[in-house]
C-alpha positions in Angstrom: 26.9 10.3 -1.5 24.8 11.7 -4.7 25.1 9.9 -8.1 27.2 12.9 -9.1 30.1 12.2 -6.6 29.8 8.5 -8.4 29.9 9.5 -12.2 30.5 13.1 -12.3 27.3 14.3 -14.3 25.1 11.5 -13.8 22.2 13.9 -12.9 22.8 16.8 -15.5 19.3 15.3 -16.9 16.0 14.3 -15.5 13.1 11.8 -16.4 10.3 11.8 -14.0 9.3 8.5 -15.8 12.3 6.8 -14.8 14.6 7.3 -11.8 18.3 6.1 -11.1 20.1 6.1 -7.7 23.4 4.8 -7.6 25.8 2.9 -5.4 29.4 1.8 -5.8 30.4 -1.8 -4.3 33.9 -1.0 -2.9 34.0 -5.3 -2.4 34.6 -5.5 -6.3 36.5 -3.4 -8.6 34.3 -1.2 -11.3 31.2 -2.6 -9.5 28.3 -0.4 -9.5 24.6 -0.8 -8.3 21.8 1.1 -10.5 18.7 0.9 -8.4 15.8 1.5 -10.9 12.4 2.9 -10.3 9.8 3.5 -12.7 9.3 2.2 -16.0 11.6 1.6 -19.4 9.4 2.5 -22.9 10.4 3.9 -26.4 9.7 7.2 -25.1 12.5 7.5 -21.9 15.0 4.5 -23.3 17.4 7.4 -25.1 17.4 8.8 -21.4 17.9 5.8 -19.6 21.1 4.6 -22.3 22.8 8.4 -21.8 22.8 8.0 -18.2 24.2 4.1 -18.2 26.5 4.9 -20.7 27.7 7.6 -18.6 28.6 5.0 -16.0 30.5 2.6 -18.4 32.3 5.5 -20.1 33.7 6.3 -15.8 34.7 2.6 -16.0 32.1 0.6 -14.2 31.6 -2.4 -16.1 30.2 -4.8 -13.3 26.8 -3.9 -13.4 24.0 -4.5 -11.1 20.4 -3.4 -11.6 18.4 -3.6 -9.0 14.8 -3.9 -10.8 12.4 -4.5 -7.9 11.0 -0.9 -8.7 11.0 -1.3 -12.2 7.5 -1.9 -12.9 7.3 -1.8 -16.9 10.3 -3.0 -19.4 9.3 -2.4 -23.8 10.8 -4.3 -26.1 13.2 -1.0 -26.5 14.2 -0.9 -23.0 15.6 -4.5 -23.1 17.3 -3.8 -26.2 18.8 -0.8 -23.9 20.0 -3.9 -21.5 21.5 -6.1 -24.2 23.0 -3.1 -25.3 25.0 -2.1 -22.2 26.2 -6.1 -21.9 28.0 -5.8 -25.5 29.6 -2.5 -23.9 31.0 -3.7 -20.8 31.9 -7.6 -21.8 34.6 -6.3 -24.2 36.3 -4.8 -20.7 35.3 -7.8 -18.9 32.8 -6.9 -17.0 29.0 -8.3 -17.1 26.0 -7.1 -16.3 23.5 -8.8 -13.6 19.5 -8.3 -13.3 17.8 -8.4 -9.4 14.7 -8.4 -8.0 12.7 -8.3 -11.2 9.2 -8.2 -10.9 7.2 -11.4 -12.4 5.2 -9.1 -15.2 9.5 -7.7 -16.1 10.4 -10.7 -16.1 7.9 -12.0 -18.4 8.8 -9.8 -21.4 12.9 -11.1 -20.9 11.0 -14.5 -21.4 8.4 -13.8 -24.0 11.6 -12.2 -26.4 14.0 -14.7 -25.2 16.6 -12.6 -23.3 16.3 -13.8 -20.2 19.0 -16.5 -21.1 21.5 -13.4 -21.7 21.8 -12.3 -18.5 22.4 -13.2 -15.2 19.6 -12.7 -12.8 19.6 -12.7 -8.7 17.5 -12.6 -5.7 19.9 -10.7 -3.8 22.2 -8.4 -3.7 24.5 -10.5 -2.1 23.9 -13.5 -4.6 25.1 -10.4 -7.2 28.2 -9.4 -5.6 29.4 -13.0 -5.2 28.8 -13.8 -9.1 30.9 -10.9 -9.5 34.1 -11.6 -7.0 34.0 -15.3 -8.3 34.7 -13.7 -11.6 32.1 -15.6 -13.7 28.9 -17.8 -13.7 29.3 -20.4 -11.1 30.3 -24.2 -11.1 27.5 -26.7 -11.2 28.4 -27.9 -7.3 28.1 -24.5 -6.2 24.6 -23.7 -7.9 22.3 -26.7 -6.5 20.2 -27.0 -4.9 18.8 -24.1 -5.6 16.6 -22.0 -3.6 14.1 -19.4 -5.8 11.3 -17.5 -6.3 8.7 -18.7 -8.9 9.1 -15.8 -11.4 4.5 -15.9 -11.8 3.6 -16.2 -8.3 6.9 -15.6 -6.2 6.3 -18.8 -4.3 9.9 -19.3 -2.7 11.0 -23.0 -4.5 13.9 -25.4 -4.5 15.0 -27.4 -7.0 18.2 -30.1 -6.5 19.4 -30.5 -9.9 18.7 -29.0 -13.5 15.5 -30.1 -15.2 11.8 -29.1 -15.9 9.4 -29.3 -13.2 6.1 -27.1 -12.1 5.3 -24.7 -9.4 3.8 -26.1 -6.5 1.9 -23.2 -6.0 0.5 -21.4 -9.3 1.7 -24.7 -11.3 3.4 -23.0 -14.1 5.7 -24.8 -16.3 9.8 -24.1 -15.2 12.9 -25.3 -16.5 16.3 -24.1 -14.6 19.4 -24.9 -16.8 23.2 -26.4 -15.0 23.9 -22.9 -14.2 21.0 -22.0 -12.2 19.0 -20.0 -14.6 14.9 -20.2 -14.5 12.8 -20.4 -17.5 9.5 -20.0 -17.9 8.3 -24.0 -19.7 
């Protein structure tokens, strides 16, 4: 199935810089996968919020990207993410973040997004936040298994708090719903 069968027109345009293939979750309503690889600047940001806005205008406003080929995020292209949320949470959807690679994730952190969104390890874990409806309960979230977002050591941790890496001994915090911070 091309992106075109998935939002008619999704290809009409092209930016070697930055590709999307899509993927519709028939397990939840509206739910749409954008599998991104290459990199988000100033330069292709106008491309990459044509094309997503493309696939909210079709109706898909549960929205999963899958980032592990996303290599480089500007301040612009997260501005592009925050943007999408405030389109698709007035229809109730939400948007969730996967796979993103420790220097990505690092620029959510360093401007302070990375509490906006919901961010996975899986796309299973992102499917399930979306046919729950919503963030999950407390008793559902710990313990919680994760990936250190510096060094990708896999870590647990049984409640919320602050604690360090056992590896690369960075600084974390993870919050009641599950979220990891960076100090």
């Amino acid at each position: 199935m091309s992106n075109n069968d998935i939002v008619p027109g999704f290809d009409e345009e092209k930016d070697e810089s930055l590709k999307i293939r899509l993927q519709k979750i028939d397990a939840v309503e509206n739910c749409l996968v954008l599998y991104l690889t290459g990199y988000i600047d100033t330069y292709n940001s106008n491309f990459f919020q044509k094309r997503v806005n493309r696939a909210i205008e079709a109706g898909y406003a549960q929205l999963i990207f899958h980032c592990s080929g996303l290599n480089y995020v500007s301040s612009t292209g997260i501005g592009s993410f925050t943007a999408f949320l405030k389109a698709v949470k007035p229809k109730g959807g939400d948007l969730v973040l996967l796979e993103i690679q420790p220097k990505v994730y690092e620029v959510f952190q360093l401007l302070g997004f990375s509490q906006f969104f919901h961010i996975k390890d899986s796309l299973d874990d992102a499917v399930e936040h979306f046919s729950k409806g919503g963030p999950t309960r407390q008793s559902d979230v710990f313990p919680k298994i994760f990936k250190c977002p510096i060094c990708s050591t896999k870590l647990k941790a049984s409640k919320p708090g602050r604690f360090r890496c056992s590896n690369c001994k960075t600084i974390l915090a993870i919050d009641a719903g599950g979220q990891v911070f960076l100090g």
